[in-house]
VOLO-167644 format. One record per residue: residue number from 1; residue in three letters; x, y, z of N, C-alpha, C, O in turn. Coordinates in pm, whole numbers, plus 32768, in hexadecimal, padded with zeros to 4 digits. Layout:
BEGIN
TITI     n   res   n_c1   n_c2   n_c3   ca_c1   ca_c2   ca_c3   c_c1   c_c2   c_c3   o_c1   o_c2   o_c3
TITI   NUM   ala      X      Y      Z       X       Y       Z      X      Y      Z      X      Y      Z
...
***
This chain:
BEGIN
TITI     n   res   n_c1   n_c2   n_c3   ca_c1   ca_c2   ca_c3   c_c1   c_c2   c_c3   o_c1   o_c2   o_c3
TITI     1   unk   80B8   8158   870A    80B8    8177    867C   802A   8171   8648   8009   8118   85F8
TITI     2   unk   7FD7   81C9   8671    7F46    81EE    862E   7F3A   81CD   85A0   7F9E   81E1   855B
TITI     3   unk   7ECA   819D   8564    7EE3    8172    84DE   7E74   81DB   84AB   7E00   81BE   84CA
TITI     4   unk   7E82   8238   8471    7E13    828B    841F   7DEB   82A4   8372   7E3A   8277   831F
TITI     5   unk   7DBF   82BE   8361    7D8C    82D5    82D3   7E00   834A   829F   7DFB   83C3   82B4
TITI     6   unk   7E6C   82FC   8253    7EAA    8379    8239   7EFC   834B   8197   7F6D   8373   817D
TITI     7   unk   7EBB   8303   8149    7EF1    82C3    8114   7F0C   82F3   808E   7F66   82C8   8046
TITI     8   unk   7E9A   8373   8064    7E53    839D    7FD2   7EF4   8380   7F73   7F5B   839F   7FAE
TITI     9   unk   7EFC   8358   7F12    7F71    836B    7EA9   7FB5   82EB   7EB8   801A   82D1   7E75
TITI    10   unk   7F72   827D   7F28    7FE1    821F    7F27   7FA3   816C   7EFD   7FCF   80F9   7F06
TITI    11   unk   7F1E   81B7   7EC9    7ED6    813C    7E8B   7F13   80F0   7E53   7F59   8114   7DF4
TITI    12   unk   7F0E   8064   7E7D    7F2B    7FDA    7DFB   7FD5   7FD4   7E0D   8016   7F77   7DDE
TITI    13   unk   801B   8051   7E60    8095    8025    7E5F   80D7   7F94   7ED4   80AD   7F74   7F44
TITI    14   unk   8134   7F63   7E91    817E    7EB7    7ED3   81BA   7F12   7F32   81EB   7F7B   7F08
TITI    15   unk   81BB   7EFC   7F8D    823C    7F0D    8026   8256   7E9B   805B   81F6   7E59   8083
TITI    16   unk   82E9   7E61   806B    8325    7E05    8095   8313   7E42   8137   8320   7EBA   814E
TITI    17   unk   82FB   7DF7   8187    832C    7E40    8230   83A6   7DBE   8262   8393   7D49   8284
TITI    18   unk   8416   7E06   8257    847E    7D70    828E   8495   7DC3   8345   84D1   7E28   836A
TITI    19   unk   8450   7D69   8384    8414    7D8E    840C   8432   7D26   8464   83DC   7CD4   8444
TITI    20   unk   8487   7CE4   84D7    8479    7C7A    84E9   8425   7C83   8593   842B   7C1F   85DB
TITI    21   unk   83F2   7CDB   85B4    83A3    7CF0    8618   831A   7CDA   85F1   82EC   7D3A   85B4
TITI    22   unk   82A2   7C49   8609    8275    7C47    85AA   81FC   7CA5   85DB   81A1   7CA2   8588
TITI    23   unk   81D5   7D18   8673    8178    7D1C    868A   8187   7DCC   861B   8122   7DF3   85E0
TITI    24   unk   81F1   7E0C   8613    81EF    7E78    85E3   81B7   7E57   852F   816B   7E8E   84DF
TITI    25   unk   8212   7DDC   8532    8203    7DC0    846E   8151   7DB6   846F   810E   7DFB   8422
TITI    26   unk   8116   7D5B   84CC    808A    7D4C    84BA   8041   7DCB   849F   7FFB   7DD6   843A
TITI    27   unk   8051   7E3A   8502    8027    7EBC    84F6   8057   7F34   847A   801C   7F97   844F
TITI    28   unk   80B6   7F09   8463    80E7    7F4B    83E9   8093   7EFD   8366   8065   7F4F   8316
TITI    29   unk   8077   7E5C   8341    8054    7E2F    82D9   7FD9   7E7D   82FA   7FDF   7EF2   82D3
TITI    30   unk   7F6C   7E5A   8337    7EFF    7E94    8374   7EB3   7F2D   8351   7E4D   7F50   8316
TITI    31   unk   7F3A   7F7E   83A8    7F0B    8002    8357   7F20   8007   82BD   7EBA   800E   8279
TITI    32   unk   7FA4   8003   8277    7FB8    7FFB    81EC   7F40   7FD8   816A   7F2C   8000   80F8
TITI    33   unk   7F04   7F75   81C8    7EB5    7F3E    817D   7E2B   7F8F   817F   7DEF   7FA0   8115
TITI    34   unk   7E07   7FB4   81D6    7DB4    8004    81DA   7DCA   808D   81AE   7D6C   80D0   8185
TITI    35   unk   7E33   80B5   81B5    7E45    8117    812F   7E40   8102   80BC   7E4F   8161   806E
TITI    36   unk   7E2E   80A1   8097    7E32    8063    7FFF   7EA0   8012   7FF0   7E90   7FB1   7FA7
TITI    37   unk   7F0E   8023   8024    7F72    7FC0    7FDE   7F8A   7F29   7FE5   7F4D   7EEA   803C
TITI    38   unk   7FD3   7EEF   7F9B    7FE0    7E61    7F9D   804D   7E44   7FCA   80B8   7E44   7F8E
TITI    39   unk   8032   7E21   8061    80B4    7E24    80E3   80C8   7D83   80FC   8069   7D3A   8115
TITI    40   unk   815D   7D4F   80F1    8175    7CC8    811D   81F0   7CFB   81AD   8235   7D60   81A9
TITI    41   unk   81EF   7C9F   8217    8255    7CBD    8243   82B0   7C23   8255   827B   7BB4   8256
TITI    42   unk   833D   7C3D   8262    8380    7BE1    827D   83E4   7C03   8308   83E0   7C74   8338
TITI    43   unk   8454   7B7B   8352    8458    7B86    8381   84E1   7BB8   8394   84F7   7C26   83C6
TITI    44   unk   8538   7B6E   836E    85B6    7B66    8320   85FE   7B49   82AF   85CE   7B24   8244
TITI    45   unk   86B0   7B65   82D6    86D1    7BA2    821B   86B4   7B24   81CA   8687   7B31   8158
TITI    46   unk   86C6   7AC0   81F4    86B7    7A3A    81A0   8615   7A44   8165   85F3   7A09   80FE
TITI    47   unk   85E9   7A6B   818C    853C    7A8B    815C   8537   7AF6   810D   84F4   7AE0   80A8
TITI    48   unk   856D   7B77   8113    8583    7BD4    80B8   85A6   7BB8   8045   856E   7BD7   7FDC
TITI    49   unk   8632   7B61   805C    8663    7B45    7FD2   85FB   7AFB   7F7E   860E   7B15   7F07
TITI    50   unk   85B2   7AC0   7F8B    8545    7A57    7F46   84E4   7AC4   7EF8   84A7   7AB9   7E8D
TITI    51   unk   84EA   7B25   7F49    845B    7B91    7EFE   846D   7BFA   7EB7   849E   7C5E   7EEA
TITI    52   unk   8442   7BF4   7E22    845E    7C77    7DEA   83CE   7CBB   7DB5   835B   7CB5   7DE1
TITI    53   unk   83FF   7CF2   7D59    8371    7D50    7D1A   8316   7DC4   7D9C   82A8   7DF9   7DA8
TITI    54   unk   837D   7DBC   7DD9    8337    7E3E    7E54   8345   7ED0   7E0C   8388   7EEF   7DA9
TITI    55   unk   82FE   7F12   7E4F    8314    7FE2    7E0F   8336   800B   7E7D   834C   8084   7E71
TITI    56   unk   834F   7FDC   7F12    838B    8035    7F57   83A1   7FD6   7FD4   8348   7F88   7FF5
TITI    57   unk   8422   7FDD   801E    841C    7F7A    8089   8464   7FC6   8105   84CB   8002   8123
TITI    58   unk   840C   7FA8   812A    8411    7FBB    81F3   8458   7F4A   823C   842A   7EDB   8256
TITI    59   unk   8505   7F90   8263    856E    7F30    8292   8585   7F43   82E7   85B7   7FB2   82FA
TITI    60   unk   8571   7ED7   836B    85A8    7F18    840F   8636   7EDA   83F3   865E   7EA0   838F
TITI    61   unk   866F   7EF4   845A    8714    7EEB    8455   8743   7E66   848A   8799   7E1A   845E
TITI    62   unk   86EF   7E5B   84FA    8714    7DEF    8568   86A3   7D8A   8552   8633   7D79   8580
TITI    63   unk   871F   7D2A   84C0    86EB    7C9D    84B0   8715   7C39   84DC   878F   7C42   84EA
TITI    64   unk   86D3   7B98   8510    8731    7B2E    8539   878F   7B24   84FC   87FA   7B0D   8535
TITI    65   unk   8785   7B34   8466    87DE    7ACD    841A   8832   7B1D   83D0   8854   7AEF   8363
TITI    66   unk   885B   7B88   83EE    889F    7C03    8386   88B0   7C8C   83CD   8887   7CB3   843A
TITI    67   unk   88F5   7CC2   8374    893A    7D51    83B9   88AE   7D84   8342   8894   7D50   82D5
TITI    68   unk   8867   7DFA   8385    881B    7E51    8355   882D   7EB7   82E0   87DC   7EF2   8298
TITI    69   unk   88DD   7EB7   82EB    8905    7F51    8293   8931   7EFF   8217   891D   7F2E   81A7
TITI    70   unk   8986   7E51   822D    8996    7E3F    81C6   890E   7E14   814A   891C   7E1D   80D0
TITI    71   unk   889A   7DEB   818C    885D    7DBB    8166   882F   7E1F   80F1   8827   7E11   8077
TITI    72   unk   880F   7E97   8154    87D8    7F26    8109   881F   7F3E   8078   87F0   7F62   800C
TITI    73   unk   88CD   7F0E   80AF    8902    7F45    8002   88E8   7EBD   7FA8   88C1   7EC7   7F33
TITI    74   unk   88FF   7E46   7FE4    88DD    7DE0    7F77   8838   7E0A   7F3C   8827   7E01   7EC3
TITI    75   unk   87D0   7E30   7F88    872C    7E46    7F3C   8744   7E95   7EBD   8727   7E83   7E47
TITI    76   unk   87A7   7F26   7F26    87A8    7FBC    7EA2   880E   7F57   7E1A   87E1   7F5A   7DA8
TITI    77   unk   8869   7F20   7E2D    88BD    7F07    7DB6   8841   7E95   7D6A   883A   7E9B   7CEF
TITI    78   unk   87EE   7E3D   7DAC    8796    7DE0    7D6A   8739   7E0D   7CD8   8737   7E07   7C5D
TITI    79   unk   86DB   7E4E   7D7A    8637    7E80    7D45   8657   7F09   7D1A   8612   7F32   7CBD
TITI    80   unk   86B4   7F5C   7D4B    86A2    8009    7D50   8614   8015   7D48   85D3   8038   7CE6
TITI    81   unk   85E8   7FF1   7DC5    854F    803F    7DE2   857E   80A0   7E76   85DC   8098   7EC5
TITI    82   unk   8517   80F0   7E6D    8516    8153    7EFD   8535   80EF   7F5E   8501   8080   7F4D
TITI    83   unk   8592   8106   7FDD    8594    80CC    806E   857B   8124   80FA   85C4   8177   8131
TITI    84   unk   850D   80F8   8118    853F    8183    8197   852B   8101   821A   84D1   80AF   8231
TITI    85   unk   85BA   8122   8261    85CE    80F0    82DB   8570   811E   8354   855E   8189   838E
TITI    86   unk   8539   809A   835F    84E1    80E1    83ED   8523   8077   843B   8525   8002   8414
TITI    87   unk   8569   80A7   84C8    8582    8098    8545   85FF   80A9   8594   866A   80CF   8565
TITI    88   unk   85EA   808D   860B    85E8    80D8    868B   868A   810D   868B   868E   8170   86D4
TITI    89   unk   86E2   80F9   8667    8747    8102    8668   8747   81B6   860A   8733   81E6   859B
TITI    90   unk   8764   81D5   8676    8766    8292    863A   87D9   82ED   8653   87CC   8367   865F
TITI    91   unk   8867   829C   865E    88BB    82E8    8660   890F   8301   85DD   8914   82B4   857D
TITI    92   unk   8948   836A   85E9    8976    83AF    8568   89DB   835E   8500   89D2   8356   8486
TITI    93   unk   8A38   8328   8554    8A7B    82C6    84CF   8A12   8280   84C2   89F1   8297   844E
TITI    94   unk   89AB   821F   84FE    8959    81AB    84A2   891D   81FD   8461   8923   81CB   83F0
TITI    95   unk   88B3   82B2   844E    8899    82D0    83F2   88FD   82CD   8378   88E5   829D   830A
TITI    96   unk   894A   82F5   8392    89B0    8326    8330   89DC   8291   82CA   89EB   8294   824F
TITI    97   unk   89EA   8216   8321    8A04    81B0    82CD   8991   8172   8296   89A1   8124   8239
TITI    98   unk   8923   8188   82C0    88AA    8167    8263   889F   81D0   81F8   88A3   81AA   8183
TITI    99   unk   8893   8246   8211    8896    827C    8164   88EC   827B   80FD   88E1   827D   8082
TITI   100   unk   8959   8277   815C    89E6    8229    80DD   89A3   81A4   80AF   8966   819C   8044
TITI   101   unk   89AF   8157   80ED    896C    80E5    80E7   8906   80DD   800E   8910   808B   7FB2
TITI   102   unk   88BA   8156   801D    884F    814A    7FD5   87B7   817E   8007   875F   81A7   7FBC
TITI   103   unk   87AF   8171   809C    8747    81A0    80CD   8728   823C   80A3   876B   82A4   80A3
TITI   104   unk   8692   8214   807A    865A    82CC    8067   863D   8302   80CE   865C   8379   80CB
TITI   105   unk   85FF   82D9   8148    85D0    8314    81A8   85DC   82DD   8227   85E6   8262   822D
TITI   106   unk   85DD   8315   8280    8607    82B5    8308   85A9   82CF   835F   857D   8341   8353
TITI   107   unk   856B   827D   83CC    8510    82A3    8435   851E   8251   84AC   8524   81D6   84B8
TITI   108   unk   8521   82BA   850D    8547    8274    8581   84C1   8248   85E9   846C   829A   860C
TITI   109   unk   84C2   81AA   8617    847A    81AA    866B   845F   81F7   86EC   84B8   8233   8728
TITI   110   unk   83F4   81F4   870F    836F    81DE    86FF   8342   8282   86BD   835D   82F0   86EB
TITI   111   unk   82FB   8261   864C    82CF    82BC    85DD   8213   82CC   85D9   81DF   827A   8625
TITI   112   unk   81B6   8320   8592    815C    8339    8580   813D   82FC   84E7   817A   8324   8484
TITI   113   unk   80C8   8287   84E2    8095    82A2    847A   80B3   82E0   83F4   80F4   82D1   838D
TITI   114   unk   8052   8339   8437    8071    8403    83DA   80DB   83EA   839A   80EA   83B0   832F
TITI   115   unk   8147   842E   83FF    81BE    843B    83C1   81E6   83A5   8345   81F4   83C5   82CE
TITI   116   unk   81EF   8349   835C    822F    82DC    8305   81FD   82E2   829F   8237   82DC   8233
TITI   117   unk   816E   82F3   82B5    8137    8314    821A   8154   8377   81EC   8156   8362   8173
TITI   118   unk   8169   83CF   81FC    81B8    8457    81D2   8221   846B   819C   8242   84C5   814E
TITI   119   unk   8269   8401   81D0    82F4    8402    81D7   832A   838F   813B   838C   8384   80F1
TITI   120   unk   8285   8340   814E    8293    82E4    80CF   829C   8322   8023   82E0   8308   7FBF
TITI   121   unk   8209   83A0   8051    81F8    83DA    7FE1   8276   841D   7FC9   82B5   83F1   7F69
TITI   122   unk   82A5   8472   8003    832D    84C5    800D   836E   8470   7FAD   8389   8495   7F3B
TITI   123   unk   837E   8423   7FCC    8415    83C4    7F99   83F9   839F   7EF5   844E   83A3   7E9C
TITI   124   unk   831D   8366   7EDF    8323    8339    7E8C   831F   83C8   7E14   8330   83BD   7D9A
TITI   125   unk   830D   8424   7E49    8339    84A1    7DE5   8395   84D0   7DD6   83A5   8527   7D81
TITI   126   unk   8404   849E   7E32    848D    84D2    7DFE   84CB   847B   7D85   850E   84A3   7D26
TITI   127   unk   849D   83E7   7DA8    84DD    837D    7D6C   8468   8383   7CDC   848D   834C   7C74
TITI   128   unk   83EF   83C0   7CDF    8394    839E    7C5B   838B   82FC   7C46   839B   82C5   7BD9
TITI   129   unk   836E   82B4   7CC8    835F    825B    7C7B   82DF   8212   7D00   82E2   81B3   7D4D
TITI   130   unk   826F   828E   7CDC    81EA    825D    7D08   8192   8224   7CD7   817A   823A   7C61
TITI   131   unk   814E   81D3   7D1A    8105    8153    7CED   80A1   818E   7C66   806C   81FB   7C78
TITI   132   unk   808E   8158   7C02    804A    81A3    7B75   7FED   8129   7B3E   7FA6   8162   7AEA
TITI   133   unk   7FD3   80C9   7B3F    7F94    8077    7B17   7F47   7FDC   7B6E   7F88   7F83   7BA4
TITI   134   unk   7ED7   7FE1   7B66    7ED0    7F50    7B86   7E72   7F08   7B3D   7DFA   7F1E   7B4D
TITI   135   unk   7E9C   7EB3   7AEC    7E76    7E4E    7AA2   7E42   7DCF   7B09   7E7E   7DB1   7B70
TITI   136   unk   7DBF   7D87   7AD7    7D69    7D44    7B01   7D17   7D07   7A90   7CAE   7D3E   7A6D
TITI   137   unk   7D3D   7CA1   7A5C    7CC2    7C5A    79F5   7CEF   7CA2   7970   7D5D   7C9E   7938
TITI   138   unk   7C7C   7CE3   794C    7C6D    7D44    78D5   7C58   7DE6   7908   7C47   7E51   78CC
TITI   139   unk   7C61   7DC4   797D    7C32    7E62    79BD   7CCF   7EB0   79DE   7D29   7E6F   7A13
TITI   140   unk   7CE2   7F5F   79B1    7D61    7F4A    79C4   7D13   7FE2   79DF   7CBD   8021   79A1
TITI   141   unk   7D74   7FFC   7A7D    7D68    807E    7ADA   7DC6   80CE   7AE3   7E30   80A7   7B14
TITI   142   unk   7DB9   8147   7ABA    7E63    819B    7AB7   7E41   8216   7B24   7E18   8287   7B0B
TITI   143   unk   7E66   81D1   7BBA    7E5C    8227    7C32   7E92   82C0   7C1C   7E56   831C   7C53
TITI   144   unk   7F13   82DB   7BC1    7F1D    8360    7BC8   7EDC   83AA   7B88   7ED9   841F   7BAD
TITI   145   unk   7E89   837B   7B06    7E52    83CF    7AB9   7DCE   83AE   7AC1   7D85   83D9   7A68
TITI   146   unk   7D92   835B   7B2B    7D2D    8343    7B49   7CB9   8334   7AE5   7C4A   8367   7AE2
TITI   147   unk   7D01   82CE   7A84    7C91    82C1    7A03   7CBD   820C   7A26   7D1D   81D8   7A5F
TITI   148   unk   7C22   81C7   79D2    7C04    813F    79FA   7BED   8114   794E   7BA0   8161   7915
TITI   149   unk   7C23   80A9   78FA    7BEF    805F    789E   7BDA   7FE2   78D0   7C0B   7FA6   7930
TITI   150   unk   7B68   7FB8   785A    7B55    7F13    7860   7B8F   7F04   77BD   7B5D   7F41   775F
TITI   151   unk   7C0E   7E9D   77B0    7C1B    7E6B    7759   7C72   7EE8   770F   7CDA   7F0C   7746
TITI   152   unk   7C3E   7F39   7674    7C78    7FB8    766C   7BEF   8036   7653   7BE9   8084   75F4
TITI   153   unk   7B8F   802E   76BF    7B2C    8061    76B8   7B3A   808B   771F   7B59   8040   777B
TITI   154   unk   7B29   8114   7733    7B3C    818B    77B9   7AC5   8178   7803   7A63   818A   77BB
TITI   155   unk   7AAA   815D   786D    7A0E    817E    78B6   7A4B   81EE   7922   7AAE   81EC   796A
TITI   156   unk   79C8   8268   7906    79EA    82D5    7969   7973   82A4   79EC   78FC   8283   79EC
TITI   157   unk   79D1   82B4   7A49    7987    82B8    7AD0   799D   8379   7B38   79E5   83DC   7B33
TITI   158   unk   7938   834B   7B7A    7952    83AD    7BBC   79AB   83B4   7C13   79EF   834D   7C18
TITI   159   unk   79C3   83F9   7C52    7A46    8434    7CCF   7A39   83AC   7D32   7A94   835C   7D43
TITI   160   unk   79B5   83A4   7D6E    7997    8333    7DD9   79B6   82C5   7DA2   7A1B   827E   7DAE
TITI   161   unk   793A   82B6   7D50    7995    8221    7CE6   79D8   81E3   7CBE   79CE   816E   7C98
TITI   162   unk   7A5C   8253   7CC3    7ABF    820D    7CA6   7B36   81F6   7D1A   7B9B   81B7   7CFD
TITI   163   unk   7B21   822C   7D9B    7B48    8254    7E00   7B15   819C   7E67   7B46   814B   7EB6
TITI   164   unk   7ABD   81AF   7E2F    7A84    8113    7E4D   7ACD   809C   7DF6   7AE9   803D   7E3E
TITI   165   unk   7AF7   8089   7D5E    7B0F    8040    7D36   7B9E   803F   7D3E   7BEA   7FE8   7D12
TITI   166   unk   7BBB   80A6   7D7A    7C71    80A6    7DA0   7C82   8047   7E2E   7CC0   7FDE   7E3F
TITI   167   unk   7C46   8083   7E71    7C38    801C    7EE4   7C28   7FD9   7EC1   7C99   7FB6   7EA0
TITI   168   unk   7BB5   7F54   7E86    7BCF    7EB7    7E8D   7C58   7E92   7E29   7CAF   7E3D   7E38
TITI   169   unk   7C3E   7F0A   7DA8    7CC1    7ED6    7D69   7D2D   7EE5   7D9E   7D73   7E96   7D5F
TITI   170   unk   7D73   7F1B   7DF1    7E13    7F13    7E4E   7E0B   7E5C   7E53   7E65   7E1A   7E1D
TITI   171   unk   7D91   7E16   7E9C    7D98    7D71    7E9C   7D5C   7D2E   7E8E   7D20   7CEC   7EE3
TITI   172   unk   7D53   7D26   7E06    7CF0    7CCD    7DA6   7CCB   7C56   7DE3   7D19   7BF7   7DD7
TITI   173   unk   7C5D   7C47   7E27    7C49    7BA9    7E65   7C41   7BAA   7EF9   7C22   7B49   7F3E
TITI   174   unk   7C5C   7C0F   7F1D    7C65    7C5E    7FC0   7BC2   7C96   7FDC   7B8E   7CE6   7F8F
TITI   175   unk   7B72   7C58   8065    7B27    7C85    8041   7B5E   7D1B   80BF   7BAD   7D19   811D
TITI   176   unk   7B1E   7D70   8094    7B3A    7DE7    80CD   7AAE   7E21   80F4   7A4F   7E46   80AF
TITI   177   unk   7AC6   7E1A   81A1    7A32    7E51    81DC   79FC   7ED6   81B3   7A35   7F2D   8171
TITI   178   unk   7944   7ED6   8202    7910    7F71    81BF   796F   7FD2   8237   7973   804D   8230
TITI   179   unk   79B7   7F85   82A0    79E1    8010    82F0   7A45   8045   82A6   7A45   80BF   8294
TITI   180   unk   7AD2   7FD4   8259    7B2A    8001    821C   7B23   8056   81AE   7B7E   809C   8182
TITI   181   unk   7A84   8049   8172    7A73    80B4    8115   7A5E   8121   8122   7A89   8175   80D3
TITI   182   unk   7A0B   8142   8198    79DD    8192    8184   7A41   8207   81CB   7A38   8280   81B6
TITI   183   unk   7AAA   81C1   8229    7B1B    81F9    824F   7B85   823E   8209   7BC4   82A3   8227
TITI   184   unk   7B8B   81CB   8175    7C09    8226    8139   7BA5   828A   80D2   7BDB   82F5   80B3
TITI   185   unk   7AF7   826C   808D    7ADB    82A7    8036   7AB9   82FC   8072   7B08   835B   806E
TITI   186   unk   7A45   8311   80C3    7A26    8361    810D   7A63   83E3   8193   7A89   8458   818A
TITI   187   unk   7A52   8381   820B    7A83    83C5    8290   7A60   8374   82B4   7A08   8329   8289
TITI   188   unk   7AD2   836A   8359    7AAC    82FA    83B6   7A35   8337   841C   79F5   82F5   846D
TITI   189   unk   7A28   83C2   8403    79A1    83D9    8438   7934   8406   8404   78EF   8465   8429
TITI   190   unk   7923   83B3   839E    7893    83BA    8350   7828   83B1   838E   781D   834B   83D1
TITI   191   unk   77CF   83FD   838F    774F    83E4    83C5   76EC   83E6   836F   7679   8403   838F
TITI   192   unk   7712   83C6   82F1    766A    83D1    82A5   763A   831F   8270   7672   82BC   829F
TITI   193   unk   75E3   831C   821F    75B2    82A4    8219   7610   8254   81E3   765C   827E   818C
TITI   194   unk   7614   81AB   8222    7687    816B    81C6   7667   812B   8149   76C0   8107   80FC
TITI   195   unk   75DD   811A   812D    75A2    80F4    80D3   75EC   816D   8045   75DD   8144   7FD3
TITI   196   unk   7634   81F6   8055    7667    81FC    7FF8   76DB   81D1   7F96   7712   81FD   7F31
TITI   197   unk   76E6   813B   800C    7770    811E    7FE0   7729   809F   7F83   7774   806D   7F2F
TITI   198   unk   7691   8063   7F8F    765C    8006    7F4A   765F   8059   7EAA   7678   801D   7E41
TITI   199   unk   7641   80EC   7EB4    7629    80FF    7E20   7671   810F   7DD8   7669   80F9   7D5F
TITI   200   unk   76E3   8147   7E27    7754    8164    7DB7   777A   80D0   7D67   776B   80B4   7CF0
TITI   201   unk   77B9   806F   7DEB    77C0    7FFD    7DB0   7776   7FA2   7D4B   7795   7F41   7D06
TITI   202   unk   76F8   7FF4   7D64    768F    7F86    7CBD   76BF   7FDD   7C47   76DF   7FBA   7BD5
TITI   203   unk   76BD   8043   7C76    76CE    80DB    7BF6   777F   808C   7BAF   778F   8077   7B37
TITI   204   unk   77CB   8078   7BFA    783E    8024    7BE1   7837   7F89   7B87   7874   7F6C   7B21
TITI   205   unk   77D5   7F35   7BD6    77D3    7EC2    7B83   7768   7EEB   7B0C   7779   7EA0   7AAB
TITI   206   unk   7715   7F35   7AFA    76EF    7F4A    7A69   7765   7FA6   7A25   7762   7F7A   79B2
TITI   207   unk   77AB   7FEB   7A27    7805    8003    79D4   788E   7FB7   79B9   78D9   7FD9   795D
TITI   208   unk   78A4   7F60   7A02    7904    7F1A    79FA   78E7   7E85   79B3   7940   7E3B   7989
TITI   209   unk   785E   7E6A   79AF    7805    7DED    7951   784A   7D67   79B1   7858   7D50   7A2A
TITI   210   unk   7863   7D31   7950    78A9    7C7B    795B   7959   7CAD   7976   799B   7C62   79BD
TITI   211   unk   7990   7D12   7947    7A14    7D11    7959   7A37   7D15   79EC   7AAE   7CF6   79F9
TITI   212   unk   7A0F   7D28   7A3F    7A4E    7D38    7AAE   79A2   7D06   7B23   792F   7D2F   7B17
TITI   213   unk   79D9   7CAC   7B7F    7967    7C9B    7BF6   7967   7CE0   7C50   79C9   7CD9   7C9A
TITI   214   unk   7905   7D38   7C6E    78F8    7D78    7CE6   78E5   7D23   7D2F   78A8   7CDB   7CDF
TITI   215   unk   78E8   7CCA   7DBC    78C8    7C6D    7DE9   7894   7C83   7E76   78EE   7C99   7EC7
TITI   216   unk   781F   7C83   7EA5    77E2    7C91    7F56   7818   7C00   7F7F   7819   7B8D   7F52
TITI   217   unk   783C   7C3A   7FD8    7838    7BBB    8055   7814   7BE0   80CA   785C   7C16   811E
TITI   218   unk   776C   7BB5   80D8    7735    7BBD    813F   7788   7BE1   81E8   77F5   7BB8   8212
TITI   219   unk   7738   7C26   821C    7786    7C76    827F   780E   7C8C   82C8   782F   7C81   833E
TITI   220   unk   7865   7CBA   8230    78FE    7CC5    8250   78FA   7D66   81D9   78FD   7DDE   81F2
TITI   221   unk   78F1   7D17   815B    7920    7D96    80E9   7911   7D78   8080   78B0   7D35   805B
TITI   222   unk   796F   7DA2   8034    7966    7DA5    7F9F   7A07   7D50   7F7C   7A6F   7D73   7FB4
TITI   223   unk   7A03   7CF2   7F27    7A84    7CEE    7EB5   7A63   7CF2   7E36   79F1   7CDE   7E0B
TITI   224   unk   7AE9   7D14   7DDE    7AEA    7D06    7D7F   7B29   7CA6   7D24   7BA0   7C8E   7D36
TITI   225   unk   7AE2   7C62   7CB7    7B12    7BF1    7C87   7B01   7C33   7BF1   7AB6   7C90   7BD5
TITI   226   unk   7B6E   7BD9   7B82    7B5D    7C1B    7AFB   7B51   7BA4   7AB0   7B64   7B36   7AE2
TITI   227   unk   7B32   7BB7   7A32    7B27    7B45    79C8   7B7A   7B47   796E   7B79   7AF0   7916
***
């Protein structure tokens, strides 16, 4: 399961991963996150039940502690957030009883990257209920319409700029390396100087003042902290 840059549209969004294999969940939090999103995984249903406020959750079937399909309809009757079932179990009644279930989308192991993210956006445009805001401090980021205030004062950034402040903002307090940036802002095969990633970021903390910290941490990355 290759993890690639495929994430654009899914900034700042929560994904639950209820995964109880923990080497796949590791690789799934992993990539997610590096697409921008704010990925927790758990292991089982007794752990699910504890967590809410997710925008989209990634449910394998085969948990210790629970049947997979019931779990799926207790989430949809809970949260009614998007569910798409990822795993291995790919025969036609278990599809069929996971989308009764509530499930939006189903995916069978072993899957691509690519596709899941694809398959995420898919779902979060059928359902309209893609990630639109992330609040931090006084700083408040609206990923779909890609406009940034401090407080109720608009600051316009440029395309990069703000492509950068989406990334640390998905996890406020996360520091997030120059490779991860320059991966989701850029390309993972950038070849030009990285020192352009020093300017944008000052060009950022002078327009953003005291409301929000751009923060270096010596040879890792950047976080962001707010006031």
């Amino acid at each position: 399961m290759p993890v690639s840059r495929a994430g654009d549209g899914l900034a700042g969004l929560r994904v639950l991963i209820v995964e109880d294999d923990a080497a796949i969940a590791e690789q799934l939090v992993r990539g997610l996150r590096r697409a921008g999103c704010d990925a927790t995984a758990v292991r089982t249903a007794a752990e699910t039940a504890e967590r809410r406020n997710a925008d989209l959750i990634l449910l394998d079937l085969g948990l210790p502690d629970g049947d997979g399909i019931d779990l799926c309809a207790r989430l949809h009757r809970r949260d009614q957030v998007p569910i798409i079932v990822v795993t291995a179990r790919g025969d036609e009644p278990e599809r069929v009883a996971a989308l009764d279930a509530g499930a939006d989308d189903y995916v069978v192991k072993p899957f691509g990257f690519d596709e899941l993210m694809a398959r995420m956006r898919a779902v979060l445009r059928r359902t309209d209920r893609g990630p639109v805001v992330i609040q931090t401090g006084r700083l408040r980021i609206d990923v779909t319409a890609r406009r940034v205030w401090v407080d109720e004062s608009e600051v316009a950034l440029t395309p990069k700029e703000f492509d950068i402040l989406a990334c640390l903002g998905s996890e406020p307090g996360r520091v997030v390396t120059r490779d991860e940036i320059f991966e989701r802002v850029w390309d993972r095969h950038w070849y030009g100087p990285t020192k352009v990633l020093d300017v944008h970021v000052a060009a950022l903390r002078r327009k953003l003042g005291e409301a929000a910290l751009v923060e270096t941490v010596y040879g890792r990355g950047f976080r962001l902290g707010g006031t």
